[in-house]
C-alpha positions in Angstrom: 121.6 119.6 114.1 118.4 119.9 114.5 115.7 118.0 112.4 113.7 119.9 109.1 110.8 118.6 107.7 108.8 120.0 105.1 105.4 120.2 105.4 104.8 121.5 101.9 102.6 119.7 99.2 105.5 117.8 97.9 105.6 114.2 99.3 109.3 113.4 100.2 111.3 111.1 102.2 113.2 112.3 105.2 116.0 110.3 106.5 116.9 110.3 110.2 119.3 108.6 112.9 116.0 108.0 114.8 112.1 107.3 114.5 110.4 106.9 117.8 107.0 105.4 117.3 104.3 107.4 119.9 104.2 110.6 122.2 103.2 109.1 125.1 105.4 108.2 128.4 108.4 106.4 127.2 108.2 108.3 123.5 108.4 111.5 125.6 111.5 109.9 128.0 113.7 108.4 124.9 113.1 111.7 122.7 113.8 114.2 126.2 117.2 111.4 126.9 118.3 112.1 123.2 118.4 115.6 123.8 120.1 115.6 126.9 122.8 113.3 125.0 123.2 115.9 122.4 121.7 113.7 119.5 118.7 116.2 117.4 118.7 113.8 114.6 115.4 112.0 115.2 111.1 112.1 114.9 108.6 111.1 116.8 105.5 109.8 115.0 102.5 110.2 117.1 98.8 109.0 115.9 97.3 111.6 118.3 97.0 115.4 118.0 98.8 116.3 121.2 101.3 114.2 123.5 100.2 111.9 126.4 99.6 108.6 125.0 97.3 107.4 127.2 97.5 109.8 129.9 95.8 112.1 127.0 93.2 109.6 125.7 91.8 108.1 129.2 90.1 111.5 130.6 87.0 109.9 132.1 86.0 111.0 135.6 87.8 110.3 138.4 91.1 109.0 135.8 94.2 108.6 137.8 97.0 106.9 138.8 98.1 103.8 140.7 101.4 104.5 141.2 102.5 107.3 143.5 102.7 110.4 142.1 106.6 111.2 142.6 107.8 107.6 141.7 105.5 108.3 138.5 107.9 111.1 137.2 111.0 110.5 135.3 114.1 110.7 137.5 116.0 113.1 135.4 113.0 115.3 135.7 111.4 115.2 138.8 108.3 117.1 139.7 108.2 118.9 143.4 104.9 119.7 143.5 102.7 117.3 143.1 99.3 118.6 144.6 98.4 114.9 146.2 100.2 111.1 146.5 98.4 109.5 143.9 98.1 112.0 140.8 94.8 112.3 138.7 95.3 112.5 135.2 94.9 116.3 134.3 98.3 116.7 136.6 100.0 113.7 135.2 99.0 115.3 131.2 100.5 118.4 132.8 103.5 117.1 133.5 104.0 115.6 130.3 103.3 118.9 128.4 106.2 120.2 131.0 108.5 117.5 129.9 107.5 118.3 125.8 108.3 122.5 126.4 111.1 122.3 128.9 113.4 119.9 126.4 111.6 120.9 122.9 110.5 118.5 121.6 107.1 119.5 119.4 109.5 120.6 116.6 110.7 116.7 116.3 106.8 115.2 116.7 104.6 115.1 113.6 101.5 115.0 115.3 98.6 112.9 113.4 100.8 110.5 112.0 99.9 106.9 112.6 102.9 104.3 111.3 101.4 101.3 109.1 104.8 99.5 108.3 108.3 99.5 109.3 110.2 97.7 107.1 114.8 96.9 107.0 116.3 97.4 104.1 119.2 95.3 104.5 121.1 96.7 101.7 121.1 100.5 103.0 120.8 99.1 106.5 117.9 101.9 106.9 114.4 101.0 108.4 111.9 102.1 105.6 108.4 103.6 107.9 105.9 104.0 106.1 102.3 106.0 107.7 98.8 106.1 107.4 99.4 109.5 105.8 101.6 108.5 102.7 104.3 110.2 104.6 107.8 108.0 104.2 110.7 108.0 106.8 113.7 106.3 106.8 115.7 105.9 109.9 119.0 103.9 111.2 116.8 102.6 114.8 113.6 102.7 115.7 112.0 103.0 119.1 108.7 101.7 119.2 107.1 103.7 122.7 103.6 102.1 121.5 103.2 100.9 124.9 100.6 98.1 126.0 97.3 100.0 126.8 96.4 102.3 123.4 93.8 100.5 121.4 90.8 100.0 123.3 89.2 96.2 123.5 85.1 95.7 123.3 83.4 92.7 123.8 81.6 90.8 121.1 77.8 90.7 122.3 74.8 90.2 119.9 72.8 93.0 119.0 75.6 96.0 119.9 75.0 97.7 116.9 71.3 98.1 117.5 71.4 100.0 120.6 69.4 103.5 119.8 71.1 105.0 123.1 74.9 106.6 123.6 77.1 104.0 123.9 81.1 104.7 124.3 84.6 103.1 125.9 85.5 104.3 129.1 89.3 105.0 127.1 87.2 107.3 124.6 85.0 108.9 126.9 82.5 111.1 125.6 82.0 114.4 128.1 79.0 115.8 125.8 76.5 112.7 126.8 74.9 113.8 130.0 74.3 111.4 132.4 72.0 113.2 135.0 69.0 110.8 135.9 69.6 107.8 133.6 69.8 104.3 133.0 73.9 103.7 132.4 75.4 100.3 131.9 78.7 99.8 132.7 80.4 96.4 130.7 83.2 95.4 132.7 84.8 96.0 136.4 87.9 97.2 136.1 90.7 99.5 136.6 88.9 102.2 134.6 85.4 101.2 136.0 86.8 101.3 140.1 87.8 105.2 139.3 84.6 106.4 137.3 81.8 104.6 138.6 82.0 106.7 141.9 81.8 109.9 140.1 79.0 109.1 138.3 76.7 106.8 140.6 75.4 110.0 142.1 74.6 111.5 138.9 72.5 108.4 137.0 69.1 107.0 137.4 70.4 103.6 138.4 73.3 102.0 137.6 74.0 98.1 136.2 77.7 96.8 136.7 77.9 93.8 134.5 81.1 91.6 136.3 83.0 89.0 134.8 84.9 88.2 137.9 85.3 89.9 140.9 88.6 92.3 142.0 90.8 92.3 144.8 90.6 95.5 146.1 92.7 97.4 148.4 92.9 100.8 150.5 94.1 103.2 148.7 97.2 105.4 150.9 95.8 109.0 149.0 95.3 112.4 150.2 96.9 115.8 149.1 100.4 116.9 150.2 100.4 119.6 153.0 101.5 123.3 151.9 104.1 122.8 154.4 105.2 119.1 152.7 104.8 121.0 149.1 107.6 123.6 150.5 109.7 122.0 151.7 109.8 119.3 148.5 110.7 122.6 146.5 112.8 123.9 149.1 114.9 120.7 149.2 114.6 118.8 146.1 117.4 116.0 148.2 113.8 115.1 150.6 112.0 114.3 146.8 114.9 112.1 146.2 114.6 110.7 149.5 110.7 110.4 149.3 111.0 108.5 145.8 113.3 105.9 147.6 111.0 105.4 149.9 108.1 104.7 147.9 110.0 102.5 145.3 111.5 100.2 148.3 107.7 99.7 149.6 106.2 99.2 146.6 109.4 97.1 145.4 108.6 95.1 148.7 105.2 94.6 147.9 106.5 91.8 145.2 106.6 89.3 147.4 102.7 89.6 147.6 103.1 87.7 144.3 104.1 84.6 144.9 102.3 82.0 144.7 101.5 80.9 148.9 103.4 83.6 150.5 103.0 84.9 153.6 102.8 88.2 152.1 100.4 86.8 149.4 97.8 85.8 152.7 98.1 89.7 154.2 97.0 90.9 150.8 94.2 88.9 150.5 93.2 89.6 154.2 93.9 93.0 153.4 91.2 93.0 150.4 88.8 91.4 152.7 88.7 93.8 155.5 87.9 96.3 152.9 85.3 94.1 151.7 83.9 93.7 155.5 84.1 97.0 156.2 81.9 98.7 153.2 79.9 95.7 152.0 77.0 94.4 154.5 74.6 92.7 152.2 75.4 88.9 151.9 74.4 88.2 148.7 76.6 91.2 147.2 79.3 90.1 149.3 79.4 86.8 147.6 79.3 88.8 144.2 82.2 90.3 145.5 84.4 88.2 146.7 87.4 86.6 144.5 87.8 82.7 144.5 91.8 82.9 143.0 94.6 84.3 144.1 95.0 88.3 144.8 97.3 89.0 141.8 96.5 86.7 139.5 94.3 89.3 138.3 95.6 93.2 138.5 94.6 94.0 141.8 92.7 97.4 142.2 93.6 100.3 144.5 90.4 102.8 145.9 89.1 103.5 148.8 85.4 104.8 147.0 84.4 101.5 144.6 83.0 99.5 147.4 81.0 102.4 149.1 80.0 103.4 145.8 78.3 100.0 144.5 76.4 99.7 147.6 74.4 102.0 146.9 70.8 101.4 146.6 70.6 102.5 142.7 73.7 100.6 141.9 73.5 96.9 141.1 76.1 94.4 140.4 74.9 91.6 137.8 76.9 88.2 137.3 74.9 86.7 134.9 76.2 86.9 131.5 74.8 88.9 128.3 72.6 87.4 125.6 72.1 90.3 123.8 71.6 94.3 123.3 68.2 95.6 122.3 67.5 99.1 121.0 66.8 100.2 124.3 67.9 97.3 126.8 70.8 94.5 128.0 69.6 91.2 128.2 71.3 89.1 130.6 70.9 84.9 129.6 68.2 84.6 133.1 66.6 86.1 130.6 65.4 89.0 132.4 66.2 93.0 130.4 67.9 96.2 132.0 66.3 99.2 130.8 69.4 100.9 128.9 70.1 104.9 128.0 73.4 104.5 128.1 75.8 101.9 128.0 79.8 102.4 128.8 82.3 100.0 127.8 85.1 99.6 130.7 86.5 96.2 128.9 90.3 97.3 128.6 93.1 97.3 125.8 94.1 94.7 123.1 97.3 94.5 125.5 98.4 90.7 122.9 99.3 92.7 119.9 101.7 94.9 121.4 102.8 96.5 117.8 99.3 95.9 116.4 98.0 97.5 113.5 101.2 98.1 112.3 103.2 95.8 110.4 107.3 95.1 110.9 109.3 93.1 108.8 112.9 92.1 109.6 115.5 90.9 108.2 114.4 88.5 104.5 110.8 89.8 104.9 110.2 88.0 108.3 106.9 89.5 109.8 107.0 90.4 113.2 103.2 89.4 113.9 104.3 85.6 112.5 107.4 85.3 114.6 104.5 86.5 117.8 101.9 83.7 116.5 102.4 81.7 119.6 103.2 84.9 122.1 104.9 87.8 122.0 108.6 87.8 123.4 111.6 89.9 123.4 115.5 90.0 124.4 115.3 91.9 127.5 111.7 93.5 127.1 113.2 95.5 124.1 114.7 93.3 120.9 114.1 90.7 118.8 116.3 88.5 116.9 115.9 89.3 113.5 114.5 92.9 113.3 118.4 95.0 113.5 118.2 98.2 115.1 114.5 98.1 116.3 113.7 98.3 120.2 110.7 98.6 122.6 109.8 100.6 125.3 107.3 98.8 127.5 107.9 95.2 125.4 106.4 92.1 126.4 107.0 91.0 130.0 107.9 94.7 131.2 104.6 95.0 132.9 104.6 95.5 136.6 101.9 94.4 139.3 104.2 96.2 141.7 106.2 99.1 140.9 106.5 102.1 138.9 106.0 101.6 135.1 108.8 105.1 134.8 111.4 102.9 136.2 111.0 100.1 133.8 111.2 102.4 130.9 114.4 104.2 132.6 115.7 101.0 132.4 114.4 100.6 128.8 116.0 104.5 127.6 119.3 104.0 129.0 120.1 100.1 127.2 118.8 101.8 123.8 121.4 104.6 124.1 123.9 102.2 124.4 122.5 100.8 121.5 122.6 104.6 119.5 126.2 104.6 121.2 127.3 101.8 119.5 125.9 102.9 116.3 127.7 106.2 115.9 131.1 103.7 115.3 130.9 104.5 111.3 131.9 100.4 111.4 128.7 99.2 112.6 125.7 99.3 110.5 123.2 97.5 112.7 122.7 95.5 115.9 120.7 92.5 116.0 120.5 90.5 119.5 121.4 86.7 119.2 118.8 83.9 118.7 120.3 82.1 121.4 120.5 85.0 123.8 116.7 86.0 123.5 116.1 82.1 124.0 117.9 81.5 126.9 116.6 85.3 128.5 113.1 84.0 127.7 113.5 80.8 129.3 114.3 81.6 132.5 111.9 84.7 132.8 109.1 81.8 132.3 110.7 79.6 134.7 110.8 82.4 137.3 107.1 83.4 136.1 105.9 79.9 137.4 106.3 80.8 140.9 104.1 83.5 140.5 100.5 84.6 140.5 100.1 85.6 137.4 100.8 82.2 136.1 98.0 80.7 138.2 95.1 79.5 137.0 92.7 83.0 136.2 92.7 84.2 133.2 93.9 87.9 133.1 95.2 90.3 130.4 98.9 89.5 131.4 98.4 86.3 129.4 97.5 84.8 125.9 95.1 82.2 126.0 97.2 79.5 125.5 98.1 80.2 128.7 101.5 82.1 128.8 102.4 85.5 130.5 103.6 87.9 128.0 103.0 91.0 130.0 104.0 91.0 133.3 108.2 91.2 134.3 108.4 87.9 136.6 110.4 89.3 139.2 111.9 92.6 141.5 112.7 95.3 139.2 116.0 95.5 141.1 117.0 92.9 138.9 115.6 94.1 135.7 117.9 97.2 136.5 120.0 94.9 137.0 120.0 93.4 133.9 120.0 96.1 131.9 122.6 98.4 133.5 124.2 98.6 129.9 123.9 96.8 126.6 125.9 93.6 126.2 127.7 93.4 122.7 128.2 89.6 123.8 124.7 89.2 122.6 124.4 90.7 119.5 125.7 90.4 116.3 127.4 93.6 115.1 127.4 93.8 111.1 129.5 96.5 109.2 
């Protein structure tokens, strides 16, 4: 049956098997696995006005993606004709928008709709939501498809508010400020900042990159498929299968590159240095450039553009912290001012409060934010003990420094429909994974994390600052499949 909702005047509250929390990748996976199951009882409550998640949101120039393009594609619904190996994001939107019509899913999205509180109910065993809007749902399970990378992170520098000139995140990006022959300061290095700065350093006046640390960088394997490579994927959707293999074994390979003193680890970093060598002659921006920790420790950037790009003669990479922001100027603490028009905030995503702003509260009020005080952790990526019926897509420590983000939430879809599974016995009212279970899972992910990168010594946004990773999965995703083949009833208490 498929789900009504009113959208008269009249404020109700609609009750269904299902809430999933965001439109984005895994929202769009869970709701398009649902149907494919059979099961029309559920909503999506998305924030946004169209679906994408941040596939719709980060549009700046040059946006794209890290992962190649046909292991970045759900496996149930694989796309034969991607135009090149390492999508942009207007194709990767696309394919989302093919994902929404093919299995039809804008009659179950209220677009929007931003969620404030979940809250159980233990006595009607219903999760009470409660949005922005007013708008109340109740639901049996909730899928939370939030993800890590929505809410956009600035920096906290004296004197923002006075700048006179256009000012914006890169996540936000605002196409009606024109950029032709001006001053543009870029805050922050990153991901986003590696893919846009080359599309605009052409464009602008000159050019300040403020750096906080410096990026391994590697080559970049992209170019478009061939016609003849694009005929015979559609010809013979087996060699896509085939192709996607490929990629996820190399990539899957490509883990050993993070841990700590591999061999592998040293041809990365010799890897990021011949690409260093080869575009960047100057000394003194060499030594700008050059990491001092471990390639991984930080994300490591993919591009084959960045380095070309900032050595050019109106670009200019500045390590000395800011003092301040004038009405018309950046003021680094040497004391010496940038002339400022514009300034663009690449400074990434409040990736700590994974479920941040909303609020969930578990079983005898327990707040979900209190029981993350000290760092966020899950049973599996997905549950935790204490908050029945409620799972993540893309939890803490599902992250990947290596492999395809799609596969992890694959993994993620198929455990919660064991979990739906389970709940359609008219004997079980709710699922709630064991204390001891999450402990002991949790335990050994951290002891595994220790002989990795990403525990080293950097600070990175895979970790909180006291110093534990609470992003990243610590090891091959072959064993997070693994792992979550199917749900194990052993750890959870069933109540009915």
């Amino acid at each position: 049956m498929t789900l009504a909702i009113s959208r008269g005047p009249k404020v109700e509250t609609k009750t269904v098997e299902i809430a999933i929390l965001g439109a984005g990748m895994g929202g769009l996976g869970m709701a398009a696995k649902l149907r494919r199951a059979g099961i029309d009882s559920f909503v999506i409550l998305e924030k946004g006005s169209d679906v994408g998640g941040t596939w719709r949101d980060n549009h700046y120039p040059g946006s794209g993606c890290d992962v190649p393009s046909h292991l970045y594609s759900f496996s149930f619904e694989p796309k034969l004709d991607w135009t090149r190996k390492f999508a942009k994001q207007p194709e990767i939107h696309d394919y989302q928008l093919h994902v929404t019509k093919k299995y039809g899913l804008r009659p179950f999205i209220r677009f929007n709709t931003e969620v404030t509180e979940s809250r159980f109910d233990e006595a009607s065993a219903l999760w009470h939501i409660t949005t922005a809007t007013g708008e109340t749902f109740k639901a049996n399970l909730v899928v939370s498809a939030l993800g890590q990378l929505n809410r956009p992170a600035y920096p906290k520098i004296d004197g923002m508010d006075n700048f006179r000139g256009e000012k914006f995140h890169s996540a936000r990006w605002d196409h009606n400020v024109d950029l032709t022959g001006k001053n543009v300061s870029v805050i922050g290095n990153g991901a986003s900042a590696i893919q846009f700065v080359p599309e605009i350093v052409d464009q602008v006046k000159k050019l300040n990159i403020f750096q906080r640390s410096p990026n391994w960088v590697v080559p970049k394997a992209d170019r478009p498929y061939t016609a003849f490579e694009q005929t015979m994927f559609n010809r013979f959707p087996l060699l896509v299968k085939l192709h996607r293999w490929m990629i996820y074994l190399t990539l899957e390979r490509n883990f050993l590159a993070f841990i700590r003193g591999s061999f592998f680890s040293k041809l990365f970093e010799k890897a990021g240095l011949k690409e260093l060598d080869t575009y960047i002659t100057d000394p003194k921006l060499k030594e700008i450039l050059t990491p001092d920790y471990p390639a991984g420790c930080k994300r490591v950037l993919i591009s084959n553009d960045w380095y070309p790009a900032i050595a050019k003669p109106n670009c200019e990479t500045l390590t000395s912290h800011i003092a301040k922001i004038t009405e018309n100027a950046i003021v680094t603490e040497d004391g010496v001012s940038h002339p400022t028009d514009v300034v663009i905030y690449s400074t990434g995503f409040q990736t700590m409060d994974f479920l941040a702003p909303m609020k969930v509260i578990g079983l005898g009020g327990k707040d979900l934010n209190d029981v993350w005080r000290n760092g966020a952790e899950a049973h599996r990526g997905v549950a935790v003990s204490g908050f029945p019926n409620f799972f993540m897509l893309y939890g803490p420590n599902t992250n990947l420094g290596h492999n395809s983000i799609i596969f992890m939430l694959e993994c993620q879809i198929n455990y919660i429909l064991d979990a739906v599974s389970t709940l359609q016995n008219p004997k079980v009212r709710w699922l709630d994974v064991r204390k001891v279970a999450e402990t002991e899972f949790n335990k050994e992910l951290q002891a595994d994390m220790q002989r990795t990168v990403w525990a080293g010594g950097c600070s990175s946004w895979y970790k909180n600052e006291a110093g534990k990773v609470t992003n990243n999965w610590s090891s091959f995703t072959a064993k997070y499949w693994w792992q979550m083949r199917h749900l194990d009833l052993d750890e959870y208490a069933l109540v009915g």
